[in-house]
N, C-alpha and C positions, 0 to 999 in steps of 0.2 A: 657583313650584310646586316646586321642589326643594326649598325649605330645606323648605318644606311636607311634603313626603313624607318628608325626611329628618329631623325633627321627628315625624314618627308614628313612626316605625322605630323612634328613640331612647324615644318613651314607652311603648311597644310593651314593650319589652326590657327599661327600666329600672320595669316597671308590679310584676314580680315580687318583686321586691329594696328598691327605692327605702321610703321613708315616706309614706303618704299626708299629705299637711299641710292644714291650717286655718287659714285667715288668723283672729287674735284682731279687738277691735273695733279696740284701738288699732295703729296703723297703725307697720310695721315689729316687731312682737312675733308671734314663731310658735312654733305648739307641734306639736309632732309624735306623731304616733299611729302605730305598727308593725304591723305589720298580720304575720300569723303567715304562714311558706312553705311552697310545698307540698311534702309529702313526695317528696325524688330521691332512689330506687329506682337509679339510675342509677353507678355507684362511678366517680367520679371522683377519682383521687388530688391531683392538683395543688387542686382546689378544696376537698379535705377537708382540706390542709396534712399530707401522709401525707410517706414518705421522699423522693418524687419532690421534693417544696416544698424540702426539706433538704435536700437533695444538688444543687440545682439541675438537676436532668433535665430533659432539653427533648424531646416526640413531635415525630419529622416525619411525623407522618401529615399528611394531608393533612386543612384544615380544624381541627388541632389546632396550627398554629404561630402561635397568637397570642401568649402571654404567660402569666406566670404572676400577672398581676393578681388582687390579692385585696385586699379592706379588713379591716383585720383587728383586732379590738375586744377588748383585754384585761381583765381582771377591776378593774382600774384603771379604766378608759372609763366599765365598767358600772358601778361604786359611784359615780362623776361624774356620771352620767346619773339614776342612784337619785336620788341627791341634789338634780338638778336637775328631778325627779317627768318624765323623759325614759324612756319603756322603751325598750330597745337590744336589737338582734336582729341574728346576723351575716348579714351582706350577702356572697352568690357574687360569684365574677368573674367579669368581661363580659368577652365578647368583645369584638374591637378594632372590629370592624364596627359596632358600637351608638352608636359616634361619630362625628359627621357632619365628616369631610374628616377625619380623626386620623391624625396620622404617628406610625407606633411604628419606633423604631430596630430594624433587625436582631437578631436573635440578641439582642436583651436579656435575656430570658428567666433565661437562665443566665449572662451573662456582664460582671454588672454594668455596665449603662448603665439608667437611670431612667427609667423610661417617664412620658410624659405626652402625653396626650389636649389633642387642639384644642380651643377653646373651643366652650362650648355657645351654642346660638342661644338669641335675648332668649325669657326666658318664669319659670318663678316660682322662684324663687331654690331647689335643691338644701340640705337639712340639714347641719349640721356633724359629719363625723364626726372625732375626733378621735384623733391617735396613741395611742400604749400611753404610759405612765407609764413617765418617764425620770428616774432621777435626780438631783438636781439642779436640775432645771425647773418650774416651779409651771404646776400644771394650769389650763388653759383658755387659754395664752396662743397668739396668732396663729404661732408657728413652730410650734406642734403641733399644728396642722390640718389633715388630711389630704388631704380634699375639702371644698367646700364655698363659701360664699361669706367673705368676708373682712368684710364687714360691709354693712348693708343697703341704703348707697349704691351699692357696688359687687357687690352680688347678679344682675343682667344680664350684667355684663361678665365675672365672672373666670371663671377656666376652671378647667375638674374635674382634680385631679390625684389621683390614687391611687395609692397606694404599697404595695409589700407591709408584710407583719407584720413587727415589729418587737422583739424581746422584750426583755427585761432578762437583763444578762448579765454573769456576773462576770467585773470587770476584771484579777481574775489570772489567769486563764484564760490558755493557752496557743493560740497562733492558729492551731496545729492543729487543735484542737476545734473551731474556731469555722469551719473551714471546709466545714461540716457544711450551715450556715444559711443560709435565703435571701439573709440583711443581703449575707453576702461577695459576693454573684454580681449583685445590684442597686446596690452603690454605685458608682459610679463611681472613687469613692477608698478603697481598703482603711484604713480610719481604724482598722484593727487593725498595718500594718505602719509603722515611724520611716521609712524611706525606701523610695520604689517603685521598680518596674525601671528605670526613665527617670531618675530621679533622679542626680544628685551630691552626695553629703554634702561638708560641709568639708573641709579638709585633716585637721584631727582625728580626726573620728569617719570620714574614711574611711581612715586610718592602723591606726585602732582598731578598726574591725568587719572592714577587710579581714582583720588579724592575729586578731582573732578567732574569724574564720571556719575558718579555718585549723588554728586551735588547738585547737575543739572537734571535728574532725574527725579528731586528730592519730592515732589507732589506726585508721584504714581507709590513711591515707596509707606508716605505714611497718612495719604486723605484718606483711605476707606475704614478705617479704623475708628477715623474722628466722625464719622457717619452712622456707621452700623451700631456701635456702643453705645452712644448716648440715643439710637433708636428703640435698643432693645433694653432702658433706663438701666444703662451701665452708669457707677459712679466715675468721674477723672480718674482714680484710681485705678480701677477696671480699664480704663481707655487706657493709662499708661503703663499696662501690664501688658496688652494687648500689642499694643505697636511695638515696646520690647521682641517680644515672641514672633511678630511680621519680620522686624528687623535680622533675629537670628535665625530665619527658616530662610529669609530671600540671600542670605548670606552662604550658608549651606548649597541651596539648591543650586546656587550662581558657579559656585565652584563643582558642585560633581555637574553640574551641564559642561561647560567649560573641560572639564578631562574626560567626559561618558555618554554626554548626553553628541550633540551637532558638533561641539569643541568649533561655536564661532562667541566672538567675546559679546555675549547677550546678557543682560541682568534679568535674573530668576525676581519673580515678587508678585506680591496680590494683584492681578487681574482687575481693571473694572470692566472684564466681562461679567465675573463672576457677584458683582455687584448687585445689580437687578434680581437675581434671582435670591441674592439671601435677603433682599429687602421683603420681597414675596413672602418668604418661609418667617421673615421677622412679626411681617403684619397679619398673616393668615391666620384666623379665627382661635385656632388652636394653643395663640400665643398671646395673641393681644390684650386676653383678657387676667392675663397672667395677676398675680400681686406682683406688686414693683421691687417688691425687696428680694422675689425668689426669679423676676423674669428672666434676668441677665444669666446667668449660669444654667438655668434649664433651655433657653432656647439656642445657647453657645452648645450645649450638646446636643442638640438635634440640627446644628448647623455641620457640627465637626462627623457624625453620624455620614452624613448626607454627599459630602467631600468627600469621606473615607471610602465610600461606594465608589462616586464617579472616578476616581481616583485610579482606582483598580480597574473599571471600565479602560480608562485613558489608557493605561499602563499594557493593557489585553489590548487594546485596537495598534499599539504601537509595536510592541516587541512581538505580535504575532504576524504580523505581515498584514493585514487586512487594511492599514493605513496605506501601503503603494496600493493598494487597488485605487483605495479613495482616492489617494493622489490624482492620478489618469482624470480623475473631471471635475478638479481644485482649479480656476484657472483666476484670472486676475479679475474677470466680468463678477464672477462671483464672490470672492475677495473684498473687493472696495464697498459693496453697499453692505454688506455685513460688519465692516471693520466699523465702517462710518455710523451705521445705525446704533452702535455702542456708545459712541458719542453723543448725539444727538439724542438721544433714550432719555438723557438727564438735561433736558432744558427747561422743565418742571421745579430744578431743585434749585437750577445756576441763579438769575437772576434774582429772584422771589427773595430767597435766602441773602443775597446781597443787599436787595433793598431795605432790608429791616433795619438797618443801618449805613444811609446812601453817605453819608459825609465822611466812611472808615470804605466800605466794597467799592464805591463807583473810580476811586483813589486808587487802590489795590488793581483795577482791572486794567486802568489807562497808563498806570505806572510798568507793569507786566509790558505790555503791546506796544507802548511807547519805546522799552528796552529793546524788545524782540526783535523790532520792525526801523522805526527808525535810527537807531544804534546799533543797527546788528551786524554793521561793517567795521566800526570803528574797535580799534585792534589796540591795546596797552600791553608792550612786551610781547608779540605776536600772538596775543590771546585777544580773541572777540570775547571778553568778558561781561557784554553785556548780553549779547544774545546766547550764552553758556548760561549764563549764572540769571538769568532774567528772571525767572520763581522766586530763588532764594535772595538775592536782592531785594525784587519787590518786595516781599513779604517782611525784611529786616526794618525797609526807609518806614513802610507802614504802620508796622506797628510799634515804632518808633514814636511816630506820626502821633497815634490812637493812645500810644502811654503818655504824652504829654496833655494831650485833650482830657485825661484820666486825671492827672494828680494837676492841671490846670481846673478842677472841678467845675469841669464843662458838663457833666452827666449825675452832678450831686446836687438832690432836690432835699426839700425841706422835709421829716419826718421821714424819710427814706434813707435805709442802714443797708451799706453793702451784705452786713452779716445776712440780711434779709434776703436779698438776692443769690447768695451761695446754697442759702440751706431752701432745697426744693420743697420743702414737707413744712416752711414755716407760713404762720399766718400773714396773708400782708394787709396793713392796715387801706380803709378805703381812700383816703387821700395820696396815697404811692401804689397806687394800681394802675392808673394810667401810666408812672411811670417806670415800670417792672420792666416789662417788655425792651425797653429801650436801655435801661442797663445794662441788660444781661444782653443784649448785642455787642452793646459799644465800648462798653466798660474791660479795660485787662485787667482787672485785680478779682473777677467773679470765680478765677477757677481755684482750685487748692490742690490743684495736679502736681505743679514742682514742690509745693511744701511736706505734699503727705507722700512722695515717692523714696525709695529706701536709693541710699547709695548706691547699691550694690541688691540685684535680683536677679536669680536663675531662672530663668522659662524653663518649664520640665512638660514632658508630656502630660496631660490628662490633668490640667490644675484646674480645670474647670469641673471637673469630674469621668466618668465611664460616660462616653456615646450611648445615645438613642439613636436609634436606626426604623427608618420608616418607608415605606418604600415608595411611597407618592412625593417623600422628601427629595430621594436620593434619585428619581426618574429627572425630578428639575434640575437637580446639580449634573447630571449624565448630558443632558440636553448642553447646559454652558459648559461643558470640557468640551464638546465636538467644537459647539463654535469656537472656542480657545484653541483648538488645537489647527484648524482652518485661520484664524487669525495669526497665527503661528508661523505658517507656510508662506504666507504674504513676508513675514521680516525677515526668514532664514531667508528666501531668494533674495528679496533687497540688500539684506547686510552681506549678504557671498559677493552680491556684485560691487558693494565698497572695499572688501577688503580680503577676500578669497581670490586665486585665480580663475578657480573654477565653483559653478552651482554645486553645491553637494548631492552628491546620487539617493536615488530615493530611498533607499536603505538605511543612509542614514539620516533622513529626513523623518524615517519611523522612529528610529532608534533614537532623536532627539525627543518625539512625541511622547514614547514608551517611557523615556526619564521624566517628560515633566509628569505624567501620574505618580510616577514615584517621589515627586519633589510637591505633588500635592496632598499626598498623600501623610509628608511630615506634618504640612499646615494643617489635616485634619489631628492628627495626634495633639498638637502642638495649641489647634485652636485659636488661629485668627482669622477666622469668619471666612476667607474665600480662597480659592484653590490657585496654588502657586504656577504661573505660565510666564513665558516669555513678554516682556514690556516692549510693546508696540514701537515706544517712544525713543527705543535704546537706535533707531535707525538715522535719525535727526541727530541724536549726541554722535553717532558716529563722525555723521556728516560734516556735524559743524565743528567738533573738538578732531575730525581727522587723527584719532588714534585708534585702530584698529586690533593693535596686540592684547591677548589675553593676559599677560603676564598683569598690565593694568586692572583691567574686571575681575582676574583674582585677585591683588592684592587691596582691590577695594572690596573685595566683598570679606579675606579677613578684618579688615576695618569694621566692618557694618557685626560681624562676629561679635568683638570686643567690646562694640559701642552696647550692642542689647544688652549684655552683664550691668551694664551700668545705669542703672534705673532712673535716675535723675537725667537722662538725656530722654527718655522715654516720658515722663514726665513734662520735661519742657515744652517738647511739641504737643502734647498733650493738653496742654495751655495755651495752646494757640485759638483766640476770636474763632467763634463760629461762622460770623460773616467772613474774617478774613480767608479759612479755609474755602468759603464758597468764591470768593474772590479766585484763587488758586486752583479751584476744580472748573472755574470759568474755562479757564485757560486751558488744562490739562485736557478736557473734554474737546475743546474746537482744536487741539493737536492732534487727539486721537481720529476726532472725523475727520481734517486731512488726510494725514497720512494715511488712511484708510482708503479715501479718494483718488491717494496719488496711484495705489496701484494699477490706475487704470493705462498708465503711461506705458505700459505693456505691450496694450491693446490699440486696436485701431479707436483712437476717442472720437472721430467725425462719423464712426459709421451706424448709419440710424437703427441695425441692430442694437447695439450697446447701446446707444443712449437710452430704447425705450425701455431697455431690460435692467437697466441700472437704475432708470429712474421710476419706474415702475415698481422697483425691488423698494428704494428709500420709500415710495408715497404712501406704499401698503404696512410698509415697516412703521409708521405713524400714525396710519390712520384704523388698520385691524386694530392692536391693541388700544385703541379710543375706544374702541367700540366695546368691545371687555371692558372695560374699565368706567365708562358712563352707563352702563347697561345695571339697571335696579331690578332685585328679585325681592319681593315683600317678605318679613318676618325674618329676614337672614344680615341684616345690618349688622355691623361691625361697632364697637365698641366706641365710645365718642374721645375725641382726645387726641387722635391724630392727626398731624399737620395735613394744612394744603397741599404742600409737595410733596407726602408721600403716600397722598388718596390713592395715586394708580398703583400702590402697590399691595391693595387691598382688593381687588378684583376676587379672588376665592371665596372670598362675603358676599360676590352682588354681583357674580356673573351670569351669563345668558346660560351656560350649560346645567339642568338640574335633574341628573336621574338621582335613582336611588341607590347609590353607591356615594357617597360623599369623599371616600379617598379620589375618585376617579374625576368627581367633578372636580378638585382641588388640582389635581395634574394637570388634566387635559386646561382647564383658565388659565391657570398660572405660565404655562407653557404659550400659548399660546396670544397672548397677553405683554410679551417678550419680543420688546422692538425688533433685536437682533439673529431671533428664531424666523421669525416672518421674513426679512429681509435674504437668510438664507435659504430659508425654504423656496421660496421664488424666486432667485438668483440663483442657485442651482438648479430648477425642474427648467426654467426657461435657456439657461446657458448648454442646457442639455440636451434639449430638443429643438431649439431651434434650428434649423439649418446654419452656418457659418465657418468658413477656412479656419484653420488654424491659426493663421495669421491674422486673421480678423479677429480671433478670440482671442491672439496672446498669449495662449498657451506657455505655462511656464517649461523652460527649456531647465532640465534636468542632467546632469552628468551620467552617462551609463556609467553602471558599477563596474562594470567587464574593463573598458576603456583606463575608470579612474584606477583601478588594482596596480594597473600597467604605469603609472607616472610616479614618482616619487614625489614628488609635489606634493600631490593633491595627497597621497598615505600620509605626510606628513601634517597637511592640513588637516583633515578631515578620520583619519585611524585612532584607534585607540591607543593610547599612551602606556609605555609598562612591555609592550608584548605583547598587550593581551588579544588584539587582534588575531594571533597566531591562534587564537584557542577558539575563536567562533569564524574559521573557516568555512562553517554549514550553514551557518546563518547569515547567507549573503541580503535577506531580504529588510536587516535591521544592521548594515554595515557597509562597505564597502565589497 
């Protein structure tokens, strides 16, 4: 009596969709007749294959967490069926209930595991419908059949398996695009990435993609350095102490994330969120007027001060659970204009900075772009090594380029001594004034960074000194770890959907947050100016070096370990053109505001909520902090001597805010003066109140943790390594 009931149920359901069939006289020969559907009034995204099917969105309404099953019949199918005088009509998705006793995995939906339906009870064999045209493969063979029966002896027995749609899709394509599509969120195996997170490459290729990884990263790992130092009239020397100690913190931090933190293969390292605001605390009043021989080391402690705060902030909003709250209204609307106003915050320093030397920067930026863009298919040894390696390339032909123009004594004038040029504090005579300026752009022999660096240098903590701790500091630094930790959330969902099967659950999406204060927290001890977070950029090296396994991003960040001991590689870069760096932060900036952009692909991008809220969020994100920043208050001028491009970050001298509390006017400007604060601020309060479906927001689709506990997959992926997950069974809200 059951199979009996359960046998209506399924003809019931499958009466609207299915083929009516006709047995022919001769026995096993069937012909099928489509029968037209009726008109659904009804908008269903997932069944109509709208963005919800691409993006992999999952409702948890209730009643709607079946799946996103669909059969799905390409223009291919239909001229096969023509042919075979078959008319073809596309067939909705059933519900999982239509099949009698069907196990469907959890969270499939989105998070690439294959669904398949129990067998059907004995009764008249279901039609064949067949995948999309792939190619390669010659049409009608038994691996591209979708559903159906296998052949007419075995029409009783096999079981219905459907699968989602499939398309055709070019294989150069980058595995960013493609994480768009249903394929990524229903295979089990990303057959777009060479190795997956679980994986271990050889010793070769994992020698070679670790280094890799590393190298096409190399301008997020060591420009902030070559900024902030010589801002805060740090000697080369200071700068190549400093990058040393970047290099051994983003090494450290890259490995306990990697086994404590998300454990998705992300590279730990300075932030240029955290940019902006030590520029603020660099130029604000309290420093600027420093003596130059003691600025550097006094204002490096009240930077490391400042970190060491929001740090422990970070590390409280993570591992106490109060990050899933915030999760709940992180969504991609809010995401992209924050991500992007990070970037865009520095179009003050890009160009300007290149210009001072347009025949070495404007070289450096079209040689980058030219790699990126038009070379960025072309493949040597299955490696796009142009669009990998397009930073450090550029950067090598260049200044190749600029040493020749150098010892070619293209930038040596009459009466004018490089030695003159190097030492900042010497006199320069009135006939080489006009030509200073332009030396010290174009010239590579100005720095004495690789000569004065020791072989061999330990970074230790506190070499700068004991922290200063101030609390108007450390409220600015508090402020960029949220954003950082919101910039964050956008890459851990991108890079789960390159190279995860599933989103990691919000547990441990804190519990990734909760490490990086802890991984910030080394960079304040350690002292390289800005708090160490997840690299936006690591979602593109994914993409385009398709290696996904951490076993790489660890053994490259022992790498980056070894290399810091050794001072003369810290040094080197160290010595790298001033223009040519801004040449490289060109670039590094308009990737960061991308990718920041891209998050929107989440979301519905044509719906004129989001556009106005997204673009509303950028215009105020540029134009509020103009206004702090052009805003003059008499008698409170800043100190003369500071560049054009780093006047807005002088705003705590000459803001509109003036009570009588001067810590207070100092927070509230500097805060708010902060491209990427505004941007959030207004992207969240708007994302949040406006009216708008979930669907139309994008909502980032999360793994329950109840769900992810039950798979061994995802424990495998996403659990703590060692055991140790057995021991924080209570702390479901920072785990699994």
């Amino acid at each position: 009596m059951l199979i009996v009931s359960k046998k209506k149920s399924l003809d019931h359901r499958l009466g609207r969709a299915l083929v009516v069939m006709t047995k022919h006289e001769q026995v096993g020969s069937w012909a099928t007749k489509m029968e037209p559907l009726p008109a659904d009034h009804s908008y269903n995204p997932k069944a109509l294959g709208s963005w919800a099917r691409r993006t992999g969105y999952k409702s948890h309404k209730l009643g709607d967490s079946s799946s996103d099953i669909e059969i799905g019949i390409t223009d291919q199918n239909i001229n096969t069926n023509r042919n075979n005088n078959i008319a073809a009509a596309p067939v909705p998705k059933l519900p999982p209930s239509s099949y009698p006793d069907s196990t469907m995995t959890n969270g499939a939906a989105g998070n690439g595991v294959k669904k398949t339906a129990a067998p059907l009870p004995p009764g008249p064999s279901p039609p064949t419908v067949r995948a999309p045209f792939v190619p390669g493969k010659r049409a009608g063979t038994e691996s591209e059949n979708v559903s159906g029966a296998q052949s007419s002896s075995a029409a009783n027995s096999g079981p219905l398996k459907i699968e989602p749609l499939r398309m055709y899709k070019d294989s150069e394509a980058d595995a960013m695009s493609q994480s768009q599509d249903a394929e990524d969120y229903t295979l089990s195996k990303h057959s777009h990435m060479k190795y997956e997170i679980r994986e271990t490459p050889g010793l070769f290729p994992l020698v070679l993609y670790g280094i890799q990884h590393y190298f096409s990263m190399i301008g997020s790992l060591i420009l902030i350095p070559l900024i902030i130092v010589p801002a805060m009239d740090g000697s080369r020397r200071e700068t190549a102490q400093v990058i040393s100690s970047m290099l051994l913190v983003s090494g450290i931090s890259t490995l306990l994330h990697c086994f404590f933190g998300s454990r998705l293969p992300l590279i730990q390292g300075a932030s240029f969120v955290y940019l902006a605001p030590a520029l603020s605390i660099i130029f604000s009043p309290a420093f600027v007027n420093l003596d130059k021989e003691h600025r550097f080391k006094v204002t490096m402690r009240e930077l490391q001060g400042a970190i060491i705060i929001s740090s422990l902030f970070q590390a409280l909003l993570g591992y106490s659970g109060l990050f899933s709250i915030l999760l709940r209204s992180i969504n991609p609307v809010v995401v992209a204009p924050t991500v992007a106003a990070v970037g865009l915050a520095f179009f003050a320093y890009g160009f300007p900075v290149v210009g001072t030397c347009v025949e070495i920067g404007i070289p450096q930026v079209l040689i980058i772009v030219f790699f990126a863009l038009y070379l960025r298919k072309i493949s040597v040894f299955g490696h796009r090594i142009f669009q990998v390696y397009a930073v450090p390339m550029g950067l090598v032909l260049v200044w190749t380029y600029a040493f020749l123009l150098t010892e070619s004594k293209v930038y040596t004038y009459k009466g004018c001594s490089v030695n003159l040029v190097k030492n900042i504090t010497a006199v320069i005579p009135p006939a080489c004034t006009k030509h200073v300026a332009t030396m010290r752009s174009c010239r590579t022999d100005t720095s004495d960074a690789l000569s004065s660096a020791a072989w061999f240098w330990f970074p230790h903590p506190f070499q700068w000194g004991h922290p200063t701790f101030h609390w108007q500091t450390a409220i600015v630094m508090i402020i960029a770890s949220i954003v950082a930790s919101v910039d964050s959330v956008g890459t851990y969902h991108a890079t789960s959907l390159l190279v995860a099967s599933r989103a990691p659950p919000p547990g441990v999406v804190s519990r990734g947050i909760g490490l990086e204060g802890l991984t910030s927290f080394l960079a304040g001890l350690w002292g390289t100016g800005a708090g160490a977070s997840t690299l936006t950029e690591n979602v593109h090296t994914i993409a385009v070096t398709k290696m996904g396994s951490r076993r790489a991003v660890e053994f490259g960040a022992c790498v980056l370990i070894v290399a810091a001991v050794v001072g003369k590689i810290g040094g080197f870069i160290a010595s790298i053109p001033q223009v040519m760096a801004a040449g490289l932060l060109v670039f590094m900036w308009t990737m960061l505001a991308a990718l920041g952009l891209s998050n929107l692909r989440y979301s519905e991008t044509g719906s004129s909520r989001n556009v106005l809220i997204v673009g509303f969020s950028l215009f105020l994100s540029l134009s509020v902090p103009a206004y702090f920043q052009q805003y003059k208050v008499s008698g409170n001028g800043v100190a003369g001597g500071v560049p054009s491009y780093f006047q807005q970050y002088t705003t705590a001298a000459n803001g509109p805010i003036n009570t009588k509390y001067q810590t207070v006017n100092f927070a509230l400007e500097t805060v708010l003066s902060l491209n990427m604060v505004i941007a959030f601020l207004v992207a969240y309060v708007l994302d949040n109140t406006v009216p708008g479906s979930r669907l139309e927001r994008g909502t980032y689709v999360w793994s329950k943790g109840r769900t992810a506990r039950n798979e061994p997959v995802v424990v495998k992926e996403y659990g703590l390594p060692f055991g140790l997950s057995n021991f924080f069974t209570w702390a479901r809200w920072v785990g699994l």
